[in-house]
C-alpha positions as CSV (number, residue, x, y, z in Angstrom):
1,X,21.2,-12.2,6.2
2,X,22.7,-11.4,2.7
3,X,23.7,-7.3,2.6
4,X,21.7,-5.2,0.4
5,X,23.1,-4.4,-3.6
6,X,22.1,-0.5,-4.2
7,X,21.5,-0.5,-8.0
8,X,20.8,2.5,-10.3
9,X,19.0,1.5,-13.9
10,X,20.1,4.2,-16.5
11,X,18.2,4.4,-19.9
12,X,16.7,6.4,-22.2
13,X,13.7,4.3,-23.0
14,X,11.1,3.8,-20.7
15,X,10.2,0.4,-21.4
16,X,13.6,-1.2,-21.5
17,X,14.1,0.8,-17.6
18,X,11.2,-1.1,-16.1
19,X,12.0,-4.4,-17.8
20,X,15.6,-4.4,-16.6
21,X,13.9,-3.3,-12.9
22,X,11.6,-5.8,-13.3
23,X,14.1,-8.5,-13.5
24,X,16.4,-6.9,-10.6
25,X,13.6,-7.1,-8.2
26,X,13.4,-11.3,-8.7
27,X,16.8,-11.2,-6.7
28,X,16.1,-10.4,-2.8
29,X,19.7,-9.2,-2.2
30,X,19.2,-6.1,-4.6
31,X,17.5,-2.9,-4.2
32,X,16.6,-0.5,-6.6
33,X,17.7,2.7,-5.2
34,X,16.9,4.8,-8.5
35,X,16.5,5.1,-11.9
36,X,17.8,8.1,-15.0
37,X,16.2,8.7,-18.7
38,X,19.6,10.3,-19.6
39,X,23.3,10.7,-19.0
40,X,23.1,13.8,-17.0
41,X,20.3,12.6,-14.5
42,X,22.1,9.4,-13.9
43,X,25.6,11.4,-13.1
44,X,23.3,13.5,-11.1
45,X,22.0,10.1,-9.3
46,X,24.6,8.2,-8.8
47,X,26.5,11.1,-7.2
48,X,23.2,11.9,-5.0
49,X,22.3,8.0,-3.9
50,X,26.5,6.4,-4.5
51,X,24.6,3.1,-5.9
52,X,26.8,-0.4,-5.4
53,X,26.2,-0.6,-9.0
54,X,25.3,1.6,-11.8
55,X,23.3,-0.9,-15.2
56,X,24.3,1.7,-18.3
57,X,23.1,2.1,-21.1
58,X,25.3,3.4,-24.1
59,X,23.2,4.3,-26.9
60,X,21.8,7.5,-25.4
61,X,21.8,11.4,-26.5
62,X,24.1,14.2,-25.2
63,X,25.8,12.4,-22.6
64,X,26.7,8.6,-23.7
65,X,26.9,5.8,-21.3
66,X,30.5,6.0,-21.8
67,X,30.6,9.1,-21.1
68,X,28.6,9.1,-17.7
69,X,31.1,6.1,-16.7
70,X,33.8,8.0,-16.9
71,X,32.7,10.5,-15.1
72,X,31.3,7.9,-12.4
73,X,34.8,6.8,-12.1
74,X,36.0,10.1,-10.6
75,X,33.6,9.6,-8.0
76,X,34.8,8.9,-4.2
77,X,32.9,6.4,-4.4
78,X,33.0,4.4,-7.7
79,X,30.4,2.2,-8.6
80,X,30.4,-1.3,-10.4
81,X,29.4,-0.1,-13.8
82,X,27.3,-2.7,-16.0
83,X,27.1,-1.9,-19.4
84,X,23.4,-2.6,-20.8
85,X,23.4,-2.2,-24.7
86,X,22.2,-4.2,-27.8
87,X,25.1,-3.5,-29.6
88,X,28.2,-5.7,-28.6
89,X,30.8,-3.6,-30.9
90,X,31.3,-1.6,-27.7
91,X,32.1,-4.3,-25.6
92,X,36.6,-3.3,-26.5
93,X,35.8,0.3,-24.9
94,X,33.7,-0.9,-22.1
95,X,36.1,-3.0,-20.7
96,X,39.4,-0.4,-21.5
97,X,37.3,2.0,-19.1
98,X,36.9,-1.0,-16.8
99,X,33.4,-2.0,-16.9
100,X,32.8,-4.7,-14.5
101,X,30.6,-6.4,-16.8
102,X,28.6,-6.3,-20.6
103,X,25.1,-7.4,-21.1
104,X,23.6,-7.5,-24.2
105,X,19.3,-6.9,-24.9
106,X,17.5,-9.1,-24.7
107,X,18.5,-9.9,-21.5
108,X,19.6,-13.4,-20.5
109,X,18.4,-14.0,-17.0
110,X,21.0,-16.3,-16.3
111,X,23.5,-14.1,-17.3
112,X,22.3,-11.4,-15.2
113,X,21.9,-13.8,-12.2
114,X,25.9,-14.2,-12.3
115,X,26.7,-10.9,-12.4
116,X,25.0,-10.1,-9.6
117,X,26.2,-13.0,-8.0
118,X,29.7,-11.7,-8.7
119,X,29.0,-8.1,-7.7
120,X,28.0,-9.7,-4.4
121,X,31.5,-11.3,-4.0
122,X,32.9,-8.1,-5.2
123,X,31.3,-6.1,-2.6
124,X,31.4,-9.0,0.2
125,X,34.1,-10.9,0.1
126,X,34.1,-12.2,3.8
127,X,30.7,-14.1,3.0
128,X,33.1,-16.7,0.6
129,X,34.1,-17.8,4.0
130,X,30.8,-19.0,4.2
131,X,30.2,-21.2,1.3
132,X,30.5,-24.9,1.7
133,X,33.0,-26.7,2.4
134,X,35.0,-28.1,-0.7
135,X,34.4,-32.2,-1.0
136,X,35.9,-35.1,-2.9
137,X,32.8,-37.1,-4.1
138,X,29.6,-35.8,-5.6
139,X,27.0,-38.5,-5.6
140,X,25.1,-39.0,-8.7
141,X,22.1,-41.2,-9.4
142,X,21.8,-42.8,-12.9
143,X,19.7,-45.6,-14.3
144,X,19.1,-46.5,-10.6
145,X,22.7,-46.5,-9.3
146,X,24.6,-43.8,-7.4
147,X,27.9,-43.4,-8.3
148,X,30.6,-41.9,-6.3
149,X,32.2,-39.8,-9.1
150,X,35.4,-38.0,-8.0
151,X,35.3,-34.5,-8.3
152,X,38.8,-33.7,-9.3
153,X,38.2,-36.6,-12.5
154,X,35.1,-34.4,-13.6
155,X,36.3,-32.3,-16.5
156,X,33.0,-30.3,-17.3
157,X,28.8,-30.4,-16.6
158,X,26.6,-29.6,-19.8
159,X,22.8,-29.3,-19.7
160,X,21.4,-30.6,-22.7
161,X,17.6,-30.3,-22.9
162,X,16.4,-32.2,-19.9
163,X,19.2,-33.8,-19.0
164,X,22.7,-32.9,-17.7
165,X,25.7,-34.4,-18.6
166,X,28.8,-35.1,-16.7
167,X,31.9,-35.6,-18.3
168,X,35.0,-37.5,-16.7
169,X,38.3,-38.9,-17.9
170,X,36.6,-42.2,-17.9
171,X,33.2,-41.8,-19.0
172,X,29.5,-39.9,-19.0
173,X,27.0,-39.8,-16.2
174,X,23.3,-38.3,-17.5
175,X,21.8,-36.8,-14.2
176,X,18.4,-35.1,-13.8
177,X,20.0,-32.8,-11.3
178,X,19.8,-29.1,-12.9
179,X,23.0,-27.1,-13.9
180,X,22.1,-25.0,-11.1
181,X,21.7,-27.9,-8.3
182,X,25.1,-29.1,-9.8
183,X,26.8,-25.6,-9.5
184,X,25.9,-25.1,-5.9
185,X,27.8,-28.3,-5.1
186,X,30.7,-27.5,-7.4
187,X,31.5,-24.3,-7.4
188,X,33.6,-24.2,-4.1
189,X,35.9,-26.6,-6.0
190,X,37.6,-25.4,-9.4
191,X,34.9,-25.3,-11.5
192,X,33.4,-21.9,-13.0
193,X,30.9,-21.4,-15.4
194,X,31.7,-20.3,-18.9
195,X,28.2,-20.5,-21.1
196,X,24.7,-20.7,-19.8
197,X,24.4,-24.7,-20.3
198,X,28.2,-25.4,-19.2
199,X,30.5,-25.4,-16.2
200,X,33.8,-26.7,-16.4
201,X,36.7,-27.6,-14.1
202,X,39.5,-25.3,-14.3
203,X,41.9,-27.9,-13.1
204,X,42.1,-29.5,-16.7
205,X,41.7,-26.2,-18.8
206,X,45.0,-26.4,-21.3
207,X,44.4,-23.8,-24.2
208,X,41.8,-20.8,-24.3
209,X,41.3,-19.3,-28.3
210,X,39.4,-16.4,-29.8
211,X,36.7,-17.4,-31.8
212,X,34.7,-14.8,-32.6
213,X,32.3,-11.5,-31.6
214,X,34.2,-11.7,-28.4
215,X,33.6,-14.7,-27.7
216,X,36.4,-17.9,-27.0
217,X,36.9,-21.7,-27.4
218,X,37.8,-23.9,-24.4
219,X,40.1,-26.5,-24.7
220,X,40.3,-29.2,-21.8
221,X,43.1,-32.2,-21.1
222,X,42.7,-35.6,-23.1
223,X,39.3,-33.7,-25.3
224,X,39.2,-33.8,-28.3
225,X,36.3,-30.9,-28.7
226,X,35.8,-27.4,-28.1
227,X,34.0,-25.6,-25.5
228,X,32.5,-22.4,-26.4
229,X,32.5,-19.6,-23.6
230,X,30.4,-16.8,-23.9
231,X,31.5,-13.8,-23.7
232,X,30.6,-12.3,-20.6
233,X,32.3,-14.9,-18.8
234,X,35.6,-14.6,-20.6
235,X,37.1,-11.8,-18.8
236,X,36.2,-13.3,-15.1
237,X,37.7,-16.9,-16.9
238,X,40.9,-15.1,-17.4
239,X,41.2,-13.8,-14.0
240,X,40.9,-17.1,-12.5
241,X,43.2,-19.1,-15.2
242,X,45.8,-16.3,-15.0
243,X,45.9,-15.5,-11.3
């Protein structure tokens, strides 16, 4: 059984509280432990019910998100802070007072999905141990064939519409298997997400550049194009890449 991830949903506005909560309760492994209309409840909160994770919003009055995070992080016990905002110019300061992560209204459920999936690692990191096994094939069905594609040849997976594509040194295989079916099966290997319709393999990455709004371009061995990745996967990306 998967353990429990306490969350606490701070916010000024009503409506944008029980939206964010709505989508939290979709994932079984979280619980909604409380929720704040302003800095000073949510300090009050967090130091009452020590939440796993604290979602923050910045735009409020008196007290600021940034404000109630750094007080969070005298805590003895410091919570993951998610920073919940529509304005991504303070995505620099959240991360320089360690945010674990940045998510931007309207909220992309897929995005939110991974960073609870990576709170869950955070917090749990003996139930890695249990993921599957890494492989050396992945079987892929095309045009009535199944090819025996080797997994260390794939150099990325892109969703496009309703098909997915995947990309080797040698050629493209167009698969109905979802992004997410894919993912399951490749994510014990050296692949890692970096945009909500992409997953590449890290084991070809050769040059990572700032584009732009915080965002970056991927470059990959013997590709000639660019892979964009978003930016609330680019810190994670530069933790794996750089060790």
């Amino acid at each position: 059984m998967n353990e429990l991830i306490s969350a606490l949903v701070v916010d000024d506005e009503r409506y944008a509280r029980e939206e964010l909560i709505f989508l939290l309760e979709q994932f079984e492994r979280v619980k909604i432990v409380g929720e704040a209309d302003s800095g000073e409840t949510a300090i009050i909160k967090a130091m009452q019910l020590q939440p796993d994770i604290v979602f923050l919003d910045i735009e409020m009055p008196k007290v600021d998100g940034m404000e109630v995070a750094k007080s969070l992080s005298a805590l003895k016990k410091v919570p993951y802070i998610i920073f919940a905002t529509a304005y991504p110019q303070f995505a620099a300061e959240a991360f320089r007072i360690h945010a674990f992560d940045y998510l931007l209204k309207p909220y992309d459920e897929e995005q939110l999905r991974q960073t609870v999936g990576r709170v869950g690692e955070a917090l749990f990191p003996a139930k890695i141990a249990e993921l599957p096994k890494r492989f050396d094939r992945l079987p892929v069905e095309t045009e009535g064939e199944i090819h025996y594609i080797a997994v260390h040849d794939i150099l990325y997976v892109h969703r496009e519409e309703k098909w997915t594509k995947i990309v080797t040194f040698s050629r493209d295989y167009e698969t109905k298997m979802t992004l997410k079916e894919l993912e399951s099966r490749l994510i014990p290997s050296s692949f890692f997400r970096i945009h909500k319709s992409i997953i590449v393999n890290l084991e070809h990455v050769i040059r990572l550049t700032p584009w732009f709004n915080g965002a970056y371009q991927l470059e990959l061995d013997r590709r000639d194009e660019n892979l964009p990745v978003s930016r609330n996967y680019v810190k994670e990306l530069r933790q794996r890449l750089e060790g």
